[in-house]
N, C-alpha and C positions, 0 to 999 in steps of 0.2 A: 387386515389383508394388505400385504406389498404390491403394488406395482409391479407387473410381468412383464419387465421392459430395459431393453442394452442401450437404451440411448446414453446413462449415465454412467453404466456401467465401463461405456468402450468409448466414453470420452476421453480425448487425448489433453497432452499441452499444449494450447495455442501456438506454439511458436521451440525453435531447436531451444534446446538448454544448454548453454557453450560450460568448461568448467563442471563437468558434473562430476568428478572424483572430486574434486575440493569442494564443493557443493555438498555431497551426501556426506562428506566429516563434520562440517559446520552444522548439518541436519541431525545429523547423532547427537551431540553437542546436545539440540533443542530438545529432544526426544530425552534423553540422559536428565532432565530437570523440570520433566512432568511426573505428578505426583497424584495419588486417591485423592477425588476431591475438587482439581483445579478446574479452574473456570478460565480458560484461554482466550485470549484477544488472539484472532487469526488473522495477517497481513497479505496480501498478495504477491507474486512473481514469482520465479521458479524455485528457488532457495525456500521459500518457505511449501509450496508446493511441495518437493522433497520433501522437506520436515516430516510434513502431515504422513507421510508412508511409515519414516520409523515411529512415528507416536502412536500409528494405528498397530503397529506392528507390537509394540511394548503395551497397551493395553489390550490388545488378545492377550497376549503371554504372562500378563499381570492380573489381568483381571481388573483393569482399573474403571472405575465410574468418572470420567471425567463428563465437560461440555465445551463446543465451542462458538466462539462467536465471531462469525466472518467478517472479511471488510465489503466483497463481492461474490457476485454471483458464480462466478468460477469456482472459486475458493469453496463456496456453499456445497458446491455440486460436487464436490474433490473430497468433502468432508463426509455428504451422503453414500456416496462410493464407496467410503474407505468404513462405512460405519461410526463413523463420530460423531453422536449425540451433538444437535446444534439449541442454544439460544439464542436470547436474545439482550441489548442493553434498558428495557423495561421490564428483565426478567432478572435478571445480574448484573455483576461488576465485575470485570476480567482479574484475577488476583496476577496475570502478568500476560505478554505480549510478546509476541514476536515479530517479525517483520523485514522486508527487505527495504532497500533503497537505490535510488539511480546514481545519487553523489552524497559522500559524508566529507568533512574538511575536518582539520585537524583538531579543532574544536568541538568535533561530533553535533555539527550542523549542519542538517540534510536535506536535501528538493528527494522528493517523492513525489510519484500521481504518471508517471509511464503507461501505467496501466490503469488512467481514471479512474483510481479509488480515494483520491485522495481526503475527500471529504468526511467519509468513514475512517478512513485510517486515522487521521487527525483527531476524529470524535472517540476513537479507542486509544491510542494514548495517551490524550488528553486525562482517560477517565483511568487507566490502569498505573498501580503504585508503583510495577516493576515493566520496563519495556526494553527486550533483546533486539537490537537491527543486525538482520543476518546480512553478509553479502561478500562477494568477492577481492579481489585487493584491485580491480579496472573500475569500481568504484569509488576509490580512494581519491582526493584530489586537493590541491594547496588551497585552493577559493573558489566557493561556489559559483556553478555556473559556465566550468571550463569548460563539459562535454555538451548537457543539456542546457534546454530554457528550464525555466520557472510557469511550468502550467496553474492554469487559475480555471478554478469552475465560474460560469456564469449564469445567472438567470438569461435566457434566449431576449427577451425582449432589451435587457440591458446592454447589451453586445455595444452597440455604437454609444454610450454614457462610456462604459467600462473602457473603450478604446481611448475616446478622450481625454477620459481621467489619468488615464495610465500614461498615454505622453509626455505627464506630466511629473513623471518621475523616473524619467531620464531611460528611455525606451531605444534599444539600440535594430527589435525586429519584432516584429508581432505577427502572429499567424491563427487562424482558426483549424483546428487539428481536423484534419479530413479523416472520416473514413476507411478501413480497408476494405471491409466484408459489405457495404452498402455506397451507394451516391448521398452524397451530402459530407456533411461535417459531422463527429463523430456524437452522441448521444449518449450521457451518463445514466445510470441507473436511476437518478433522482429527474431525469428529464432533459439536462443541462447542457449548455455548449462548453468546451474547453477551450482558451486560448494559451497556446505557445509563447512566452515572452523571454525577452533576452535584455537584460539590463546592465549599463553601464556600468555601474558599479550595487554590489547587493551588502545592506547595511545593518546594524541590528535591527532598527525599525522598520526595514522595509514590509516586512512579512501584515505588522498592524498597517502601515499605509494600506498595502492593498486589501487587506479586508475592511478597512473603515469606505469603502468606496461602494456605493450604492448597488446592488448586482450581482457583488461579488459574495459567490458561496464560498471559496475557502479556497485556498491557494496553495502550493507542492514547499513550500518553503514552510522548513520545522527548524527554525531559531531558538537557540537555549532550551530546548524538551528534555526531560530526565531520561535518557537513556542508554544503553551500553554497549557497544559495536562488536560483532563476533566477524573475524574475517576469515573464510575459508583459503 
């Protein structure tokens, strides 16, 4: 028995989608290299949000059995919505991925986690053999770190460890990511605080500094990952 209820059905996107005709080509694109069978790593933000409409769109018209595997809860409920069969990574392996990003550099080295998924997103391309980063060309940029910080998830009680340690690798602003929809600081899926950082200069190694740091769940910087940049 289904559930008799619009909550999911008439849920919107958080937030305007700027760019959406180049957005929905770059979405066809993702749709256009789903196939009977796959097991999809699903990434967050509105680019791949789109996607999910033409995939759902080509598996009615196909008839296709696919599954997917989300990074969040948004995504999750985007995927219910649209009818796309979800797993999970205790159930599967993603045979590819797609995803967006907030900055890629010319080395196709990217900060991700805007939209504090980054922990999950990390733990699905980490595991899938093929991974697409979808996104627009105001993501594009010579050296990471020109638009955004470097968000890092934290355990809550590590918050003042994580701060100290982090000074310590040449910290140029540090912030704890506030809220919109509640008071406080914002609250990851896993429980977690986010903090905003902005560093002096960002290195190949910095990504292992800040995860070897007591606290630290996982960090928005994806240095040297097998990936392949599609730019709407």
């Amino acid at each position: 028995m289904n559930w008799q209820s619009n909550l999911i059905k008439n849920l919107p996107w958080s937030d305007t989608i700027i760019n959406k005709e180049g957005k929905q080509k770059v979405a066809e694109k993702i749709a256009e290299k789903v196939k009977d069978g796959d097991i999809l790593g699903v990434g967050s933000g509105s680019t791949v949000y789109m996607a999910l409409f033409a995939i759902a769109k080509k598996i009615k018209a196909e008839r296709l059995n696919i599954k997917a595997i989300p990074t969040s809860v948004e995504i999750a409920m985007a995927c219910s919505n649209l009818g796309i069969p979800l797993t999970t990574l205790l159930d599967n392996r993603p045979d590819w991925l797609f995803d967006g990003a907030d900055e890629v550099d010319p080395d196709h080295n990217l900060i991700k986690g805007r939209g504090g998924a980054m922990f999950k997103e990390k733990l699905l391309i980490s595991s899938s053999p093929l991974n697409y980063i979808i996104i627009d060309d105001t993501k594009l940029v010579n050296k990471l770190g020109t638009n955004f910080p470097v968000p890092i998830e934290i355990f809550p009680e590590a918050l003042l460890h994580v701060e100290e340690e982090l000074s310590k690798l040449g910290v140029e602003g540090l912030l704890l990511r506030p809220a919109k929809g509640k008071d406080g600081p914002v609250i990851t899926e896993s429980g977690n605080l986010i903090l905003d950082v902005r560093f002096n200069q960002i290195t190949d190694g910095l990504e292992l500094r800040i995860k070897s740091i007591t606290g630290v769940i996982e960090s928005g910087l994806f240095i040297n990952y097998n990936v392949e940049v599609l730019v709407a």
